[in-house]
ZADO-1210 file (C-alpha; in nm, 4 decimals, padded with zeros to 6 digits):
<atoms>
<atom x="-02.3512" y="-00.7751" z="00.2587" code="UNK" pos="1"/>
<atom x="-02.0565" y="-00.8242" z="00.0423" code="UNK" pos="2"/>
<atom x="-01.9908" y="-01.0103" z="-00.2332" code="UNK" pos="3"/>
<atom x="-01.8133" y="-01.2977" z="00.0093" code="UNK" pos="4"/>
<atom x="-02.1529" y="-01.2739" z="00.2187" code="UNK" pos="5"/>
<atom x="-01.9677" y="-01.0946" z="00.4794" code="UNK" pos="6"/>
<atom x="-02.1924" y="-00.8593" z="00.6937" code="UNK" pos="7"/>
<atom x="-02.1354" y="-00.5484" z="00.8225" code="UNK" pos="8"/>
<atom x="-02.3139" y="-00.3460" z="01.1113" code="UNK" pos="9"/>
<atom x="-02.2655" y="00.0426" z="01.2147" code="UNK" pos="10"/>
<atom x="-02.2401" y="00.0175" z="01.5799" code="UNK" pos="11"/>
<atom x="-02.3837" y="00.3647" z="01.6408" code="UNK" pos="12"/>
<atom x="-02.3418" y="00.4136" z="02.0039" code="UNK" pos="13"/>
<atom x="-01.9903" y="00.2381" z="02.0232" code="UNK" pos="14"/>
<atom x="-01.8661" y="00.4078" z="01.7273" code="UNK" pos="15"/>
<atom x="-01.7496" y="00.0544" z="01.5508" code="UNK" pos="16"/>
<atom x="-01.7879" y="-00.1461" z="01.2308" code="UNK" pos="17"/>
<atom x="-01.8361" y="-00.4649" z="01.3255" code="UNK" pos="18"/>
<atom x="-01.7986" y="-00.7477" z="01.0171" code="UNK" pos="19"/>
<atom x="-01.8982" y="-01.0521" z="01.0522" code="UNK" pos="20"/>
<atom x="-01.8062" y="-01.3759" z="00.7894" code="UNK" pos="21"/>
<atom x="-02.0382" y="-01.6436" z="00.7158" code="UNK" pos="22"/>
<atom x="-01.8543" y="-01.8769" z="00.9098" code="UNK" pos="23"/>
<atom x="-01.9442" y="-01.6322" z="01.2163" code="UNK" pos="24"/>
<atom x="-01.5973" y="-01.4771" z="01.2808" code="UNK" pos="25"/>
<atom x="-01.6810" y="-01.0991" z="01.4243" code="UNK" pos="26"/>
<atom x="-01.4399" y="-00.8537" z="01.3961" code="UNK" pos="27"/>
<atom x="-01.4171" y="-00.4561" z="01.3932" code="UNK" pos="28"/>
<atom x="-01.3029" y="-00.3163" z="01.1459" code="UNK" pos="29"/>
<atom x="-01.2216" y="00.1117" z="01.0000" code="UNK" pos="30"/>
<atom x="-01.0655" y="00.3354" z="01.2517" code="UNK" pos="31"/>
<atom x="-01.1487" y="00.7478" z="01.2755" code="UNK" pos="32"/>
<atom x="-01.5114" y="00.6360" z="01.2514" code="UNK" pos="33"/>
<atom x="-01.7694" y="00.8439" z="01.5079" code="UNK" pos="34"/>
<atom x="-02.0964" y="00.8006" z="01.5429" code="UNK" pos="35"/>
<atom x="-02.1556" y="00.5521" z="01.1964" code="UNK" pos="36"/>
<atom x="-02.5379" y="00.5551" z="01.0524" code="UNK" pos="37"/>
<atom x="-02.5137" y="00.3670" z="00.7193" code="UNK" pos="38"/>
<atom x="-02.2847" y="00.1755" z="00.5065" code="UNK" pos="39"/>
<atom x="-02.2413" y="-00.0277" z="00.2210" code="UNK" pos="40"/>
<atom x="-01.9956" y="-00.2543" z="00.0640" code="UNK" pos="41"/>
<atom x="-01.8959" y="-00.2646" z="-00.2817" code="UNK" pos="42"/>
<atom x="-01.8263" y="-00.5718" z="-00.5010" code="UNK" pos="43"/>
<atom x="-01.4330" y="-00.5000" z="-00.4447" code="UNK" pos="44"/>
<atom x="-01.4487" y="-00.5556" z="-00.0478" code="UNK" pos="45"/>
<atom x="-01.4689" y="-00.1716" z="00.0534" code="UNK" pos="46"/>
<atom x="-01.6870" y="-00.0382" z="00.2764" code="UNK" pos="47"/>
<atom x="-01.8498" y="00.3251" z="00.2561" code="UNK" pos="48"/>
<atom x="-01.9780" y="00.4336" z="00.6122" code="UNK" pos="49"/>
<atom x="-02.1789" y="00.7527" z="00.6756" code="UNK" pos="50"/>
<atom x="-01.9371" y="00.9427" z="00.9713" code="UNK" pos="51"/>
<atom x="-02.2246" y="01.1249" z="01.1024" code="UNK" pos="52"/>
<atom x="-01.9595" y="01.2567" z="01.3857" code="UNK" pos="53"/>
<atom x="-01.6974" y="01.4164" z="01.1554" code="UNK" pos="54"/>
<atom x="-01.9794" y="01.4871" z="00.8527" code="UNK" pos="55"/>
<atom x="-01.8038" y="01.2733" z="00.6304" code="UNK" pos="56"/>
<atom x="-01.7828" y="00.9801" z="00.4673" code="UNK" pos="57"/>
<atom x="-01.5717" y="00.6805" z="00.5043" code="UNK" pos="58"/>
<atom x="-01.4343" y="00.4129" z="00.3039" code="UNK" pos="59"/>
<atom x="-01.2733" y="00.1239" z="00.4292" code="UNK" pos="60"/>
<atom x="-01.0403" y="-00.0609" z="00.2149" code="UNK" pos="61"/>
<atom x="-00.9994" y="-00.4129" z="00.2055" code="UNK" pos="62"/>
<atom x="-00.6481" y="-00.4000" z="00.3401" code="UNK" pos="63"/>
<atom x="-00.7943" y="-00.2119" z="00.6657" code="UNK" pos="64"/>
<atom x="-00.7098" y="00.1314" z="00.6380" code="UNK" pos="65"/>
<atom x="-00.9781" y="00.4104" z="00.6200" code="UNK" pos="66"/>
<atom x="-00.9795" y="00.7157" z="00.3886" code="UNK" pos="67"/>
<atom x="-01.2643" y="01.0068" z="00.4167" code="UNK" pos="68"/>
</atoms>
């Protein structure tokens, strides 16, 4: 959880992010990402996702776009 409360979830087997808002609003979110294990979100709105398919790890910027 984020500092807005948003959630995330590592979709293992679908190889997605999912986020979802308090309000309930789900959306996916990182791109490149396969096979996710873990993540966590800083208090600036990126995420950090384990990439347990490419042995690296992500981070997902607020803006959407996805470094390793």
């Amino acid at each position: 959880i984020d500092a807005q409360n948003n959630l995330y979830v590592a979709n293992t087997l679908n190889s997605i992010i999912k986020k979802i808002t308090p309000e309930g609003i789900i959306s996916d979110i990182g791109t490149g990402i396969f096979f996710p294990r873990g993540l966590d979100a800083d208090q600036n709105g990126v995420v950090y996702v384990t990439d347990s398919g490419n042995n690296a790890v992500k981070k997902i910027h607020p803006d959407g776009t996805t470094t390793t």
